[in-house]
C-alpha positions, 0 to 999 in steps of 0.5 A: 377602152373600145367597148367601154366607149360602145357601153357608154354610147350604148347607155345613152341611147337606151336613156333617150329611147326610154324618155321618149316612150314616156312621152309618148304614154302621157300622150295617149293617156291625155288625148281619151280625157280630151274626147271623154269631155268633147263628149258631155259637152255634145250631149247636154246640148242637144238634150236642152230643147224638145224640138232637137229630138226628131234630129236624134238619130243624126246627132248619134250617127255624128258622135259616133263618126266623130269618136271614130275619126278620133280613134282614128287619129289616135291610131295615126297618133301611136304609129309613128311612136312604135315606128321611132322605138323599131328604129332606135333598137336597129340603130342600137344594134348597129352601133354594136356590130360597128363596135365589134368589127371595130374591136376585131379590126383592132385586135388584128391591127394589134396582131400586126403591130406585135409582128412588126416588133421583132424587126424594128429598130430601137427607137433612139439614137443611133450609136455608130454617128462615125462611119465610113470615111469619116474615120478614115484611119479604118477606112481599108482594112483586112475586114473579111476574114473568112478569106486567107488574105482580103481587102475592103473598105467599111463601106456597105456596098465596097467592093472587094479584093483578095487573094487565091493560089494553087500549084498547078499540079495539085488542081483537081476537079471542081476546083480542088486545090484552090485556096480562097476561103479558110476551110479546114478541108484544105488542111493547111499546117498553119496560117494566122496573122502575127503581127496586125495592129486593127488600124494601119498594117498586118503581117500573114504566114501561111504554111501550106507545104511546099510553100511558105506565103507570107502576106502583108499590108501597109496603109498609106492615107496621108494626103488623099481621099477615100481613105488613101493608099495602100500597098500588099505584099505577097512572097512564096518560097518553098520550104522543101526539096520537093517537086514543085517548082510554080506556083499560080497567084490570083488576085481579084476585084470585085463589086458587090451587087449594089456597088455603085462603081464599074472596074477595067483590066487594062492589059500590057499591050494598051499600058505600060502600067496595066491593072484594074482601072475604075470608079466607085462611090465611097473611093472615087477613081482607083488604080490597082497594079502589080509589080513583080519584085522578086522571081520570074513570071511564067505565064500570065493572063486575066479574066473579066467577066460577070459573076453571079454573086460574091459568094461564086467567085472561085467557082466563076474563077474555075469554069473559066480556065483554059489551058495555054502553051507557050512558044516552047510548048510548055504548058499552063492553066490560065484565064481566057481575058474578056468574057462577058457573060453570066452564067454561059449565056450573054449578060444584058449589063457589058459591065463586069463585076468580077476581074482576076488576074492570075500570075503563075512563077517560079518559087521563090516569088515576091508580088507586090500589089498597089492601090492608088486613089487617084480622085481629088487631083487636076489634069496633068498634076503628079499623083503620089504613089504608093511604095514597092519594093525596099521603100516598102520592106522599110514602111513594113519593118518600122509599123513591125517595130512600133507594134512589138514594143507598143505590144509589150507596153501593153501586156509586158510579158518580157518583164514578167519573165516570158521567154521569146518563144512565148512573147511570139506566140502571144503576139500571134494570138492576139495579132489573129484576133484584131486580124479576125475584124471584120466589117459586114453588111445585111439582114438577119432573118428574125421570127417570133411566137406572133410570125407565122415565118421568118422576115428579115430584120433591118440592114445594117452593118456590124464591125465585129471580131469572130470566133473562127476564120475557118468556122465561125467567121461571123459575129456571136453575141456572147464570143464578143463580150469575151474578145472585148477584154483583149481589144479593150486592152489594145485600142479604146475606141475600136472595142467603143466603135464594135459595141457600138455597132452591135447595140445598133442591132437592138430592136424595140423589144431590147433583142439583140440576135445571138448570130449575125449572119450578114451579106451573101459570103456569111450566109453560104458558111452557115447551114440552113438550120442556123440561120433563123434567130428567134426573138424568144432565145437569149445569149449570155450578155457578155457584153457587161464584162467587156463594160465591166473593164472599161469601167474599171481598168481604162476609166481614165480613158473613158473621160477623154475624146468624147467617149463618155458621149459616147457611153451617153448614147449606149446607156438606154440601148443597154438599159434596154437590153438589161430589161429585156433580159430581166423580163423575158427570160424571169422564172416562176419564183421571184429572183429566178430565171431560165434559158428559153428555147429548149425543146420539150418535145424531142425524142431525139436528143438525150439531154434537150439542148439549151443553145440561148446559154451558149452551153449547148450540150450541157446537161440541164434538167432532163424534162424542160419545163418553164418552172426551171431555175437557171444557176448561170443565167441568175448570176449573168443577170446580176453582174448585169445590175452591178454594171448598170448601177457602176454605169449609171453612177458614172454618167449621173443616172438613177442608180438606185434600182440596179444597185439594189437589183445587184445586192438582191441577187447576190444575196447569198442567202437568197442564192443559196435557197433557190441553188444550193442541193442541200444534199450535195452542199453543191450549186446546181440549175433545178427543175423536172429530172431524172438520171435514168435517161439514155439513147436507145434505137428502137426495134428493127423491122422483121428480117421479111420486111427489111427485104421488101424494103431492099429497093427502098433503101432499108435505113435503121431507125434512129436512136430515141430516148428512153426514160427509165423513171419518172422525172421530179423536180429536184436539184440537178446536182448530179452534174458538178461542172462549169454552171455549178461554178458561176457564183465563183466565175462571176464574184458573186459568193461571199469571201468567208463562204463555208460553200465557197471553201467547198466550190474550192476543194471540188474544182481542185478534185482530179475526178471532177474538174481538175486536169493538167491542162485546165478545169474540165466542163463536165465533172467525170462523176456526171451520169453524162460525162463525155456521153452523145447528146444524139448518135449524130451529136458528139459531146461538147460541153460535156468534159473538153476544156474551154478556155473562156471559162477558164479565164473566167475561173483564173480572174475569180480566183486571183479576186478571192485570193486578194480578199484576206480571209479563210479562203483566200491562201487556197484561192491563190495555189490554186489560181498558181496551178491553174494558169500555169496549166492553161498557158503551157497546153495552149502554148504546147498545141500551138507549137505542135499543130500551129493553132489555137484551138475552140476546146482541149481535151481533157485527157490529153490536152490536145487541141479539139474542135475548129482552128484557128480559134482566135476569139476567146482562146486569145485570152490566153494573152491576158492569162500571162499578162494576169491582166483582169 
């Protein structure tokens, strides 16, 4: 548009130039015909007379002067013709330059524009319009999972609380031994929730022998501000005949670095009540004490001090021990009181930002914890408190009850037959995901093909379950379409309120991060490499599943308390976010789509990863170009259109475009065309490949040069690939596994399908996929079959076992197995077989190890990867209720 105005403007003056030369022309033509006639008319009068002729030679000289004193003129006349033409063409010129700097000063402003895309919100609604204390049933929580035990409000800037022990005699230095973040170093025997409702109370158990910890919470909001009260119960026995004999506990309060607040340990000595006093915005005045119900105290002492960040409170905790004896000369590690200071040097804000006060007892010992809102209440009138000991065991034991039976309302796997022991490890399953809740606030760091480096995406907060406490305590993308299915079977509205907080993470593009790494505890679990998201890579949108759910098995639930309002408000978030899969990541050919971000130019990996998928590992065309052609993402994108179709019809919306998207993708005919390896008769990914690929290391340096190189060091250099043929485009049917299983996983293949019967016979094939404990990932004919991805990477998608796309597998077969057909007899024993292989291994490495787990093996069944993995191994809860 820019240089068509510049044409325009261009073409115009050229028009103007050019009638005044014209002008300018006639001019000069008609002034010599003038001065020809002046001339005649001279000379006719002065030959009329005899006696004019002696004056001749003055008459000459006259008419030349005067015809010289006209050129002259005409002279003068022309000048300013040609001096207005020069002008006109400088203008010209400038006018062009004008433009060309106009369009390069808008063509970088466009740049600039494009930059901002990738960290600017969505433009619409916000989707979280409750937040805070205007849901003050959610207000406290247990939201910071990656701590044992822990409390905070959803507040941006809360201020924290949380629980830390150790056994004096097992302390080591830089502060070994002391438990406070789930780690799997620490190498607990277990410890998960086992009973937590998401709302109002949760019961811990945690095993870390000699000692049996249990922690508990019951919330108290009746009646009060900021969210109410709350009381916490922790109780240490000791399971064992073994030496140790105390236990320190250590329970803090902590302000973020933007709480607006200020906190004070009031010792015994100045209350009869001491504690933590303070004031914050978003609690008001608050009151935490403790009260020993059971045990004897030993020694007890608390620091008050400034830490650097909430993410250096046990290193703060640790540089501050002292060791103290009593007047019997026993000897303890305590805290040393007051102690303003950051970092060893005298802080310029008194105020502290950190308060621990450590209670070290002999075992058996029972503390409870109270926190009491004291704002809202005049001078002198009573403020109730929060219950202790018996009134709290029966508060605790009636929120117990009212779970166990709300819970088999719910799943009833009494009446399905399931034993106690199993009823029990369900309810700890999914007590652990609810649990695993968090609350979370920050930026993302983003970047995009048009950021030269990262910038930060907005803050915001994020209400989400987590895969892992110990691993992964953060928010997935496609882990939290999975945990939807089991929260939306508890509780509507939590699932509503966490779909809602993730949607608000959409930026104008229709992006959403695959990883939330939000607030200063999230980034110090997470290594460098992982914390960048780029706004070119997609995950699997898990969330149409958990939509899927809602409207098919709570629709009911849908059309009460405002939650279709609701689903008013998220329709063009997830329009959004459904075209924004649909466009970017579409293939060449027309209905064909592929993961971005494989890298195409490493050496180092033996099959480059393809992490957007959420597969990582799994084997991919070996030479990724942009003509490959997706299996799992084509059949992701069409249960999106079915989704948007069922959404748009609910609420009113054209539907048409989705329903047709939705059958154009299904179609099986088309499927089959652009994903059935006519050799094989199997579905596979297609693209640029070739088996002949493996890892080797190159040549090692000559035996004189590794000595020259001693005192340096000598490393070996690391494995590369090596291709041992020309890779082609071709079918990847070499490897049968879990993507050559979504048609099936996602009920997308015709019922009466001869290739469905097929899927069927090779699923069930023991060489392939099937084992005694779940369909394997990787089929055991794959050339890359359990083989390292590099020397460093050991295999992950490539044989374990995965419990999401089981489930995945056990609801598609239970479908098919519904559907009357040539199918459908075989659909159902194997579905039989499969669940009852699921929930048996799961249930028997729960009770071997105390955890569920990220993966199994498939040779042993025996669980492998992180624990606990609470996120969508939880499933294994809607697998015994065959709930789908």
């Amino acid at each position: 548009m820019i240089w068509q105005r510049c044409a325009d403007r261009n073409k115009k003056e050229n028009n103007a130039l050019a009638r005044k030369v014209k002008q300018q022309q006639i001019a000069d033509r008609v002034e010599p015909r003038e001065k020809r006639k002046m001339a005649r008319n001279t000379g006719s009068s002065s030959g009329s007379t005899p006696a004019a002729s002696s004056s001749g030679s003055g008459a000459a000289a006259a008419a030349a002067a005067a015809a010289a004193a006209a050129s002259s003129n005409a002279k003068q006349k022309r000048s300013p013709g040609f001096s207005l033409s020069s002008n006109l063409i400088l203008d010209k010129w400038k006018t062009m330059i004008g433009c060309v700097c106009l369009a390069i000063a808008s063509y970088f402003g466009y740049l600039g524009y494009l930059e901002t895309r990738v960290n600017t919100p969505f433009d619409h609604q916000k989707m979280v319009v409750h937040a805070g204390l205007e849901q003050p049933d959610r207000y406290w929580g247990s939201y910071r999972p990656l701590t044992y035990f822990g409390m905070k409000t959803r507040d941006p800037h809360s201020l924290v609380m949380g629980l830390m022990w150790y056994t004096p005699s097992n302390l080591g230095p830089g502060g070994q031994g002391i438990r406070h973040w789930c780690e799997q170093g620490d190498k607990l025997d277990s410890y998960g929730w086992t009973h937590h409702d998401g709302r109002t109370f949760g019961v811990q158990e945690i095993q870390d022998l000699p000692f049996e910890l249990k922690t508990s919470f019951v919330k108290y909001p009746e009646g009060k501000q900021y969210g109410g009260d709350w009381t916490a119960r922790i109780s240490v026995r000791n399971t064992t005949r073994a030496w140790d004999k105390s236990i320190s506990l250590i329970w803090y309060v902590a302000l973020d670095e933007r709480t607006n607040g200020h906190i004070k340990y009031v010792s015994d000595d100045k209350s009869p009540e001491p504690g933590v006093y303070g004031e914050a915005q978003g609690l008001g005045e608050f009151q935490v004490r403790f009260h020993a119900v059971k045990g004897k105290i030993l020694h007890k002492s608390y620091l008050s001090t400034v830490a650097p960040s909430l993410a250096k409170l046990k290193d703060t905790l640790f540089s501050h021990f002292r060791a103290f004896a009593d007047k019997r000369g026993n000897r303890f590690i305590g805290l040393p009181g007051e102690i303003v200071s950051q970092n060893g040097l005298p802080s310029s804000n008194p105020e502290p930002n950190f308060i621990a006060i450590q209670i070290t007892a002999e075992v058996d010992f029972t503390l409870d914890i109270t926190y009491q809102s004291t704002s809202g209440f005049s001078l002198g009138e009573s403020i109730p408190k929060p219950p202790t000991g018996r009134a709290y065991q029966e508060s605790l034991q009636a929120k117990i009850s009212q779970f166990e039976q709300r819970f088999e309302e719910r799943f009833q796997l009494k009446q399905k037959g399931h034993s106690p022991e199993e009823v029990r490890f369900a309810r700890n399953a999914f007590s652990n995901l609810l649990g695993g809740i968090g609350y979370f606030y920050g930026s993302s760091r983003v970047q995009s093909v048009y950021t030269k480096n990262p910038v930060p995406y907005w803050k915001a907060p994020l209400y989400t379950a987590v895969p892992s406490r110990s691993f992964f305590p953060r928010g997935f993308l496609w882990d939290e379409g999975f945990h939807g299915l089991l929260i939306s079977a508890w509780d509507v509205d939590i699932e509503l309120d966490i779909i809602c907080h993730w949607f608000d993470l959409l930026n104008v593009e229709g992006w959403i991060p695959r990883e939330q790494i939000l607030g200063v505890e999230a980034l110090a679990k997470v290594p460098e490499e992982f914390v960048t998201q780029r706004n070119s890579n997609a995950n699997p949108p898990t969330f149409f599943l958990t939509l899927k759910k809602l409207l098919t098995s709570h629709r009911a639930e849908l059309s009460q308390n405002g939650r279709l309002a609701t689903l008013e408000r998220l329709y063009p978030r997830v329009q959004a976010w459904f075209n924004w899969f649909n466009t970017t990541q579409k293939g060449e050919l027309m209905g064909t789509y592929l993961w971005r971000g494989r890298n195409a130019t490493t050496m180092r990996e033996l099959n480059p990863k393809s992490l957007s998928s959420g597969l990582d590992d799994y084997p991919r065309a070996s030479h990724p170009t942009d003509k490959e052609r997706h299996l799992d993402l084509r059949c992701w994108i069409a249960l999106a259109a079915g989704v948007m179709a069922e959404l748009s019809t609910l609420l009113g919306k054209d539907d048409a475009k989705y329903y047709e998207t939705a059958s154009y993708l299904t179609d099986n005919v088309r499927l089959n065309r652009l994903h059935l390896a006519p050799y094989s008769e199997q579905y596979a990914d297609w693209g640029l490949h070739t088996d002949q690929v493996k890892l080797k290391r190159p040549p090692s340096m000559a035996p004189q040069q590794q000595q020259r190189h001693h005192h340096q060091h000598y490393q070996q250099p690391e494995m590369k690939r090596v291709t041992g043929e020309e890779p082609t485009y071709q079918f990847v049917d070499s490897t049968f596994g879990y993507v050559s299983l979504f048609p099936l996983l996602l009920e997308q293949l015709d019922h009466d399908s001869p290739y469905l019967t097929k899927l069927l016979h090779d699923l069930r094939d023991p060489e392939q996929l099937w084992t005694n404990y779940g369909l394997r990932s990787l089929s055991k004919r794959s050339p890359l079959y359990m083989k390292r991805n590099t020397e460093h990477d050991p295999p992950y998608w490539r044989g374990s076992i995965w419990i999401n796309i089981n489930y995945l597998a056990a609801k598609a077969l239970n479908h098919y197995g519904k559907i009357e057909g040539p199918n459908a007899a075989l659909a159902r024993q194997i579905y039989a077989e499969l669940r009852d292989n699921l929930v048996a291994n799961i249930l028997r490495q729960y009770k071997r190890s105390g955890y569920l787990w990220e993966q199994y093996d498939d040779t042993t069944g025996e669980g492998k990867g992180c624990n606990p993995f609470t996120g969508w191994t939880a499933t294994v809860v809607l697998l015994m209720a065959e709930q789908f």
